[in-house]
N, CA, C and O of each residue as an XYZ file, in Angstrom:
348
protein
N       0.821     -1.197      0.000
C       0.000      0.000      0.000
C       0.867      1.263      0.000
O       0.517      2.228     -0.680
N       1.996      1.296      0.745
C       2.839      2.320      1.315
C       3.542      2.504     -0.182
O       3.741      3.707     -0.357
N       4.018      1.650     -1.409
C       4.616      1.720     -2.595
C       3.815      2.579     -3.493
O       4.253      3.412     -4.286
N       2.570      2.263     -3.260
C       1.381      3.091     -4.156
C       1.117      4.246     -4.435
O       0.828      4.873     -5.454
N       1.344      4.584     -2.696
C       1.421      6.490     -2.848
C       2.458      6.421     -2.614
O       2.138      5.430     -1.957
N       3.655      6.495     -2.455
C       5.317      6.686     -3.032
C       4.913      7.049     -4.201
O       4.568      8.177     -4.553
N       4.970      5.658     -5.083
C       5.180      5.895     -6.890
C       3.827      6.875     -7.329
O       3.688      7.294     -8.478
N       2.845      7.170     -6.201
C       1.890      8.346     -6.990
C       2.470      9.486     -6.453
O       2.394     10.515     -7.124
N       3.039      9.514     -5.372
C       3.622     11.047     -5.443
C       4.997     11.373     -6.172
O       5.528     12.482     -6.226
N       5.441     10.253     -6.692
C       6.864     10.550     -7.324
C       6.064     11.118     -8.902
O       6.348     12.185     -9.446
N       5.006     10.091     -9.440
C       4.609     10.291    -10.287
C       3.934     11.885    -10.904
O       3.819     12.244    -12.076
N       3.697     12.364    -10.085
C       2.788     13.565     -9.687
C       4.380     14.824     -9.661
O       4.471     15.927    -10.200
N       5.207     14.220     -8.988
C       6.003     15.315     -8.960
C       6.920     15.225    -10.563
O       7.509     16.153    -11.117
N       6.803     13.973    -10.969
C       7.262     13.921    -12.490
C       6.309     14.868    -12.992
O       6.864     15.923    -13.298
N       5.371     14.866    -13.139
C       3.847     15.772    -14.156
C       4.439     16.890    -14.021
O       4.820     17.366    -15.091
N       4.767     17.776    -12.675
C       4.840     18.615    -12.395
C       5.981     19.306    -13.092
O       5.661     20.390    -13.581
N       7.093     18.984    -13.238
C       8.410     18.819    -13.613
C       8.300     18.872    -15.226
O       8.729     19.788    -15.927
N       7.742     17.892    -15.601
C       7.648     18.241    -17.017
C       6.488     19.207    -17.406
O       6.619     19.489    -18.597
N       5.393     19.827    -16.853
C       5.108     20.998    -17.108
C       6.070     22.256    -16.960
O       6.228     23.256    -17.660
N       6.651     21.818    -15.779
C       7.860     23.465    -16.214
C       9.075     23.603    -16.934
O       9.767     24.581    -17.216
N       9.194     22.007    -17.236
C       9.962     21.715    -18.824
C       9.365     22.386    -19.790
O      10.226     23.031    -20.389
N       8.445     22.531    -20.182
C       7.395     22.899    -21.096
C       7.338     24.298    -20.912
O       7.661     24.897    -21.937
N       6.995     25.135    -19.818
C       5.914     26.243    -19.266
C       7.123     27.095    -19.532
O       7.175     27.991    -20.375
N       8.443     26.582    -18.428
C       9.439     27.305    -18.039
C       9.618     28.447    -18.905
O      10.062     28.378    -20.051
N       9.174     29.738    -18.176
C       9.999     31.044    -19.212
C      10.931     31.512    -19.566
O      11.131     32.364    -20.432
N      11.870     30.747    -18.625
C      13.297     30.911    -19.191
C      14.362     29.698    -18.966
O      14.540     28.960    -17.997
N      14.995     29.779    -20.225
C      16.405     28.357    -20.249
C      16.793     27.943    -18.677
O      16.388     26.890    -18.186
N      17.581     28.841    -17.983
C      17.653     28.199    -16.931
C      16.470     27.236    -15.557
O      16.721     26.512    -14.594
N      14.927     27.873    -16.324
C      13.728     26.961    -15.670
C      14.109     25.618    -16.222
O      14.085     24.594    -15.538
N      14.398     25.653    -17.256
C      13.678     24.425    -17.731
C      15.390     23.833    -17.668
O      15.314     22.904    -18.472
N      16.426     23.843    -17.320
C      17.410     23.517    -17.008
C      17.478     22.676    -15.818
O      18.116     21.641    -15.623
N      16.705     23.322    -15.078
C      16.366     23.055    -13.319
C      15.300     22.016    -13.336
O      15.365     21.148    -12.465
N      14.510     21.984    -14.039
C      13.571     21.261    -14.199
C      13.840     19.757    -14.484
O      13.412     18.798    -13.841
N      14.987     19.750    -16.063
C      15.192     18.430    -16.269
C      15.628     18.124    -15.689
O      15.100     17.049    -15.402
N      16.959     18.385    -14.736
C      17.786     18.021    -13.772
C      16.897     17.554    -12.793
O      17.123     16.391    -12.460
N      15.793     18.198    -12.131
C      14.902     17.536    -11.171
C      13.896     16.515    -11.446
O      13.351     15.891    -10.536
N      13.558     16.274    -13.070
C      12.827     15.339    -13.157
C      13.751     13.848    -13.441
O      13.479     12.680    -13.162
N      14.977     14.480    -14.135
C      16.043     13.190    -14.124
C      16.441     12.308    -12.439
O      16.598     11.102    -12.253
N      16.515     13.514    -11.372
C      16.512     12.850     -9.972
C      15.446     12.038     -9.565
O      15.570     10.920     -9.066
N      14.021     12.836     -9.868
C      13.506     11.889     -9.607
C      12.748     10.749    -10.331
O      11.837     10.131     -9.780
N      13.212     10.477    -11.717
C      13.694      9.497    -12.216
C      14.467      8.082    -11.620
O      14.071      6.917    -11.647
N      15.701      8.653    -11.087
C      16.496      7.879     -9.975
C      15.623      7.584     -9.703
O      15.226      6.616    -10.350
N      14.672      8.102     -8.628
C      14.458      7.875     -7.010
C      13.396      6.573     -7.490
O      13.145      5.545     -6.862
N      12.925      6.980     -8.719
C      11.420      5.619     -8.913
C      12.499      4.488     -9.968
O      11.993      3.366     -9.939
N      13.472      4.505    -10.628
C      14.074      3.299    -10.299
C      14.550      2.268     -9.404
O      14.338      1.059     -9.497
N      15.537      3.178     -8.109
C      15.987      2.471     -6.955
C      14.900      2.557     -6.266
O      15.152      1.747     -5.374
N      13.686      3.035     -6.000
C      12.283      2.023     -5.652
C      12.244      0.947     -6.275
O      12.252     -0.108     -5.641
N      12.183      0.956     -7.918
C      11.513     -0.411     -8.185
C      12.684     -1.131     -8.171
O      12.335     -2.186     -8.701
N      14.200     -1.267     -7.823
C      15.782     -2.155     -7.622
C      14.728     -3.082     -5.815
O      14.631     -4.292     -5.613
N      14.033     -1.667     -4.689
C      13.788     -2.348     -3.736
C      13.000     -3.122     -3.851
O      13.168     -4.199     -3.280
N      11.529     -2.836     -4.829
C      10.118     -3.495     -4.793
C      10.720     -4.887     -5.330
O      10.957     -5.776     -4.513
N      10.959     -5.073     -6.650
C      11.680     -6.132     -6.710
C      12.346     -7.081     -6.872
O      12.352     -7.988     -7.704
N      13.318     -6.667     -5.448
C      14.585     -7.119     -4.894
C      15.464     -7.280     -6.124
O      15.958     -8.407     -6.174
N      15.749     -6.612     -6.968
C      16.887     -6.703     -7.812
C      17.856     -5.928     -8.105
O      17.523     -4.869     -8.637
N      19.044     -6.117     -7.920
C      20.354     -5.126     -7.825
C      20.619     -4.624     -9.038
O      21.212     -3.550     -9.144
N      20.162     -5.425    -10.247
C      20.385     -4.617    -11.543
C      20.195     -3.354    -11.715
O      21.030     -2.659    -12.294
N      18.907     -2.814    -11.168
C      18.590     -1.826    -11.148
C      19.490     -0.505    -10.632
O      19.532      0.698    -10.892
N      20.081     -1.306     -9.878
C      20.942     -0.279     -9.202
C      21.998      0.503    -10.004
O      22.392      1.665    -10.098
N      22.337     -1.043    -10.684
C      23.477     -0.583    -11.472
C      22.944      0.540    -12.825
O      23.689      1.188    -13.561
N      21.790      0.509    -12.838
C      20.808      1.384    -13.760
C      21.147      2.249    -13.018
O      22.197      2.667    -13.505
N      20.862      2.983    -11.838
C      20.548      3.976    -11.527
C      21.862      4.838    -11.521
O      21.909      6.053    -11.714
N      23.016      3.927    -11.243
C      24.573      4.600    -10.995
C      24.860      5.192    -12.478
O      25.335      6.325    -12.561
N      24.611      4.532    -13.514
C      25.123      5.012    -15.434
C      23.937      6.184    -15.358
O      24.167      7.305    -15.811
N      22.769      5.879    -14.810
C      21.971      6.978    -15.368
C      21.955      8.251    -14.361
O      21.312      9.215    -14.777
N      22.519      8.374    -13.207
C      22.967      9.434    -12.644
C      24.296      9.907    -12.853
O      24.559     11.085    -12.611
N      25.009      9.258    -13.202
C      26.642      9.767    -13.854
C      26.316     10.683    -15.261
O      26.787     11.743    -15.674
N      25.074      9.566    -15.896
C      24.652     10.625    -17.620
C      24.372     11.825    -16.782
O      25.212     12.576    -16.288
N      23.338     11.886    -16.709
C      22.379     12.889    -15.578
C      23.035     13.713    -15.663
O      22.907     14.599    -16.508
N      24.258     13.634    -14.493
C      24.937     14.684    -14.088
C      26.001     15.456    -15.262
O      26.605     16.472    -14.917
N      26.140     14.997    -16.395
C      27.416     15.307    -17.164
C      25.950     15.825    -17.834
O      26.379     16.908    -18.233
N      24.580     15.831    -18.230
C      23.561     16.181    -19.074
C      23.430     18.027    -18.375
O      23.116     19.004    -19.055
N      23.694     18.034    -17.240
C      23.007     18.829    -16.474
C      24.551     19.951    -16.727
O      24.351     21.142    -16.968
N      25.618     19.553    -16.663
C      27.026     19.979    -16.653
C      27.114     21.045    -18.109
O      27.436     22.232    -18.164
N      26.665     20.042    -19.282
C      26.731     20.660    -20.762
C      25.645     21.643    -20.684
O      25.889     22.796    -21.038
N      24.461     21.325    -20.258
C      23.559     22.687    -20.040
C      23.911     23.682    -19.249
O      23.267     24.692    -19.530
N      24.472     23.798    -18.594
C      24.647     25.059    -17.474
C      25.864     25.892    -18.365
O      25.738     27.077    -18.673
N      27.231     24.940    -18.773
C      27.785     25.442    -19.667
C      27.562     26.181    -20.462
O      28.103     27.274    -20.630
N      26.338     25.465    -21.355
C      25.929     26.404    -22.649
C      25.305     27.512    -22.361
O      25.476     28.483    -23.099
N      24.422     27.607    -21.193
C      23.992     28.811    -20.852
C      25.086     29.975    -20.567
O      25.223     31.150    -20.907
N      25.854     28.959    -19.698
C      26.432     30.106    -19.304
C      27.709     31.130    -20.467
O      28.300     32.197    -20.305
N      27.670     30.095    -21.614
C      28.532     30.520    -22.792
C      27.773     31.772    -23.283
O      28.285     32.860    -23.545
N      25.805     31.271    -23.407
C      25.308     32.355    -24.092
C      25.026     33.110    -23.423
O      24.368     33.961    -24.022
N      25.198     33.411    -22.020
C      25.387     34.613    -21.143
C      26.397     35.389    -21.710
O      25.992     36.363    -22.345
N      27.374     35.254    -21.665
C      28.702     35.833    -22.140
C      28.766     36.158    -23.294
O      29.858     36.703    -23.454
N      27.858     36.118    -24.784
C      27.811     36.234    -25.931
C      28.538     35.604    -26.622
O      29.027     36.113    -27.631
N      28.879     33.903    -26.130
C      29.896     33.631    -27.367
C      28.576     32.681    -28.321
O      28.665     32.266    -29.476
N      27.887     32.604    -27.752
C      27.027     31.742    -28.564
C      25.596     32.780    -29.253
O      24.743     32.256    -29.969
């Protein structure tokens, strides 16, 4: 029962997340956004590594938070390039 509303409030905070992917009025919203819907991405994989019981998952979650983080790295970059006018 306790998994149900977990994965509905993770789910719900995904919706949310990708509306301000969408909505966001400016690059750095929607910067913040993917980065937070990619976390909690994580968080409802290594749920379902616990629900069940399989470590594969885990190893999912370690490649796809290493992408994640190098995804989130090239965006902030580029912004911050076209802050500066080189882009």
């Amino acid at each position: 029962m306790i998994d149900i509303i977990v994965f509905s409030c993770l789910g719900l905070g995904l919706l949310l997340t990708l509306i301000r992917l969408i909505v966001g009025p400016k690059l750095s919203d929607r910067i913040v956004s993917l980065d937070t819907m990619n976390m909690i991405i994580i968080g409802i994989i290594a749920l379902l590594a616990l629900s069940f019981n399989n470590e594969l998952y885990l190893d999912i979650v370690i490649v796809y938070s290493i992408l994640s983080f190098f995804e989130t790295i090239v965006f902030a970059r580029y912004l911050e390039g076209k802050k500066h006018g080189n882009r």
